[in-house]
C-alpha positions as YAML, in Angstrom:
chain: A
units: angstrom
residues:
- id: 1
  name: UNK
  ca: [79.95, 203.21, 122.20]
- id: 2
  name: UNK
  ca: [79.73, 201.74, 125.90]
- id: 3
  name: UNK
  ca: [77.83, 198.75, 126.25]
- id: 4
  name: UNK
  ca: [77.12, 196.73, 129.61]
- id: 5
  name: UNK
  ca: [77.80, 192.95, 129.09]
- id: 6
  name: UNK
  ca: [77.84, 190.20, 131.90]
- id: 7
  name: UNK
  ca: [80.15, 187.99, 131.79]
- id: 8
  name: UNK
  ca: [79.35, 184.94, 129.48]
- id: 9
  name: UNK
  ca: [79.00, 187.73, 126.83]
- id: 10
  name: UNK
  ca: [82.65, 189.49, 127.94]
- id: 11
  name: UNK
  ca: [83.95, 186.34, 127.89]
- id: 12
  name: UNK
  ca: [82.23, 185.48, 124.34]
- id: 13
  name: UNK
  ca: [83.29, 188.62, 122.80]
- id: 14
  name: UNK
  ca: [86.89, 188.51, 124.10]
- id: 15
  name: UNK
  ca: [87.95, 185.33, 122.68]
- id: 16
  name: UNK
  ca: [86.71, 186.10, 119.34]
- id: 17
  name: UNK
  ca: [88.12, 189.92, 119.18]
- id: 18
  name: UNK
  ca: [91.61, 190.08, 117.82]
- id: 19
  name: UNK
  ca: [91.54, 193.76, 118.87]
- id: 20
  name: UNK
  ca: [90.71, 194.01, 122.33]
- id: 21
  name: UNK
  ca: [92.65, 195.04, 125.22]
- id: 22
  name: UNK
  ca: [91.76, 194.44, 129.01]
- id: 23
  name: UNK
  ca: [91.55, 197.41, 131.01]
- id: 24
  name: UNK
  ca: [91.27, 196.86, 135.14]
- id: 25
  name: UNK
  ca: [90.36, 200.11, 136.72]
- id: 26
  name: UNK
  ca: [90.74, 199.03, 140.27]
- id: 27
  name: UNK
  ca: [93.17, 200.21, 143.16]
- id: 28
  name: UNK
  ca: [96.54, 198.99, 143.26]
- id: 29
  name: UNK
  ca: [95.22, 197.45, 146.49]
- id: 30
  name: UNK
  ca: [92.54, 195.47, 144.74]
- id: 31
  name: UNK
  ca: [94.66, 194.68, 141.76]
- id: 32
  name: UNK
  ca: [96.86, 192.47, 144.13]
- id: 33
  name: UNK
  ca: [93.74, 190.36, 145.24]
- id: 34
  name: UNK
  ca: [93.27, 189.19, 141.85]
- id: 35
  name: UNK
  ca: [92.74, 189.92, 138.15]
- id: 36
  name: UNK
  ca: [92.15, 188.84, 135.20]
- id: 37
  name: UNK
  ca: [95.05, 187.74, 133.18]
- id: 38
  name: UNK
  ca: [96.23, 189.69, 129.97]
- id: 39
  name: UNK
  ca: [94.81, 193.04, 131.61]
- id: 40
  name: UNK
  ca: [95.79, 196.76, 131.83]
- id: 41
  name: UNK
  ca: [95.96, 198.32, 135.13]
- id: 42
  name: UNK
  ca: [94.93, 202.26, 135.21]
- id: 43
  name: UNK
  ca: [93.46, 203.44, 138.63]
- id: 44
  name: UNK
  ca: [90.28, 205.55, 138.09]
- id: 45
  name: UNK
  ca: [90.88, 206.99, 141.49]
- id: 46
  name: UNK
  ca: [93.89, 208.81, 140.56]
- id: 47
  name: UNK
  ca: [91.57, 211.74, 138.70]
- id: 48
  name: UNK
  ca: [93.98, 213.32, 136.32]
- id: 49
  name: UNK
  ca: [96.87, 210.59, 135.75]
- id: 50
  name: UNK
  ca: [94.00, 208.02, 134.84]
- id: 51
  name: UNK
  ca: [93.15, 210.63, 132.14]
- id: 52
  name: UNK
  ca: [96.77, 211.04, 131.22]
- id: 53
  name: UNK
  ca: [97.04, 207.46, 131.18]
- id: 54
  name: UNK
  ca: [93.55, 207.19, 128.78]
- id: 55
  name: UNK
  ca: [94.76, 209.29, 126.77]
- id: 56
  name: UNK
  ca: [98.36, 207.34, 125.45]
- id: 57
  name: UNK
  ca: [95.85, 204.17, 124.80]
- id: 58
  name: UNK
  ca: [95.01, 203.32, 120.79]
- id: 59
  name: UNK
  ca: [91.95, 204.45, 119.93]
- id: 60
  name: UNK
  ca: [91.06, 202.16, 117.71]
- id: 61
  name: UNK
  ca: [90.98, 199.31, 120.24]
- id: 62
  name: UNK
  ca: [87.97, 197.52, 121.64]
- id: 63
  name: UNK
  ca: [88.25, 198.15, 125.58]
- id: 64
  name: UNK
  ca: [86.90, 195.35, 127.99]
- id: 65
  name: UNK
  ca: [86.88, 197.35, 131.10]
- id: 66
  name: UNK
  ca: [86.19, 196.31, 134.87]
- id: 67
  name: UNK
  ca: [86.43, 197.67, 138.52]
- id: 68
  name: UNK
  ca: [85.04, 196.03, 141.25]
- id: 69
  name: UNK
  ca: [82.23, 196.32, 141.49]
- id: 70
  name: UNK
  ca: [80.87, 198.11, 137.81]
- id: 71
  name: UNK
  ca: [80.62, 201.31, 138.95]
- id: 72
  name: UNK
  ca: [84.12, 202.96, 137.94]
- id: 73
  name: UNK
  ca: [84.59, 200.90, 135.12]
- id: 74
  name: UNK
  ca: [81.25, 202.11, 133.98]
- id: 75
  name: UNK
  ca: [82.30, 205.73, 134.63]
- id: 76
  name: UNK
  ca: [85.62, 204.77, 132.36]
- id: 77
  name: UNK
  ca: [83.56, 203.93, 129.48]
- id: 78
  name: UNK
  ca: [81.61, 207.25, 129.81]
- id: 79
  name: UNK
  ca: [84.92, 209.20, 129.91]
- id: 80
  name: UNK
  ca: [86.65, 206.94, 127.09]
- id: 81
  name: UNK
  ca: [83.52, 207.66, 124.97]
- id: 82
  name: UNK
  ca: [83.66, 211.46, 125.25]
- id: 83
  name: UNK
  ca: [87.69, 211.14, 124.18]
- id: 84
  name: UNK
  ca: [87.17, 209.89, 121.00]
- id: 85
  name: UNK
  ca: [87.20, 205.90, 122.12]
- id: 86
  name: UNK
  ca: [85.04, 204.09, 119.54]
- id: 87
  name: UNK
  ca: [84.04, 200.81, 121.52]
- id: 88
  name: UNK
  ca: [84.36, 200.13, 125.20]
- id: 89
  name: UNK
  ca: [82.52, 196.78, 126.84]
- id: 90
  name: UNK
  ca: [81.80, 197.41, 130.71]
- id: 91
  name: UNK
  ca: [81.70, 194.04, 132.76]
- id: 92
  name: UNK
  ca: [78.36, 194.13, 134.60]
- id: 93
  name: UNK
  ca: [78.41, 193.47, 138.54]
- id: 94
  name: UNK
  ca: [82.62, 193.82, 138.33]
- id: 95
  name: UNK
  ca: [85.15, 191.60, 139.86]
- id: 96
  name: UNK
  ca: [83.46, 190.87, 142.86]
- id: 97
  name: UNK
  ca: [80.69, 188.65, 140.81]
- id: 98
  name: UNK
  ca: [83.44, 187.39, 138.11]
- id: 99
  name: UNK
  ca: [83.73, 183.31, 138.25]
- id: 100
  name: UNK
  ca: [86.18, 183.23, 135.30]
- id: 101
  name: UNK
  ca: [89.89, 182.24, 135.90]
- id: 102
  name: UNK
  ca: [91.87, 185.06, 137.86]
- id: 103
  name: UNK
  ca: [95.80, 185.74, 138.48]
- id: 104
  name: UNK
  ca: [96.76, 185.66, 141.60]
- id: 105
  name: UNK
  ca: [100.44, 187.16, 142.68]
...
């Protein structure tokens, strides 16, 4: 089930959930301005390879997901949901509003 958090609850959640996995849905191009550590990239942009791509991940795992903006990321969820994904957390306003730590290359 998809569920829009902001960020003090994404951050909450995460550090508490031995079963999560971070899942960046951004460009390659965006990627390399910054993410947040410990993630997963998959570009929704690429159509059928980010399905491919969806499809190897476990199931069973509790997806944080984010994009720049919300948008995509939101989208993800919707798609993960309708392939069998049991819990998926979408990061409300994206990237662009997060003030947690970030990696930088």
């Amino acid at each position: 089930m998809r569920q829009d958090i902001d960020q003090d609850e994404w951050l909450e959640q995460l550090e508490g959930d031995e079963n999560a996995v971070i899942l960046d849905v951004r460009t390659p191009g965006e990627v390399e301005e910054g993410y947040i550590a410990n993630m997963t990239a998959i570009d929704f942009l690429e159509g059928q390879t980010f399905l491919e791509e969806i499809s190897k991940l476990d199931k069973s795992k509790n997806y944080y997901i984010y994009c720049r903006s919300g948008n995509r990321s939101g989208q993800a969820c919707d798609i993960m949901e309708q392939l069998g994904f049991g819990t998926t957390y979408n990061l409300e306003g994206g990237f662009m509003n997060w003030t947690g730590d970030i990696v930088e290359d």
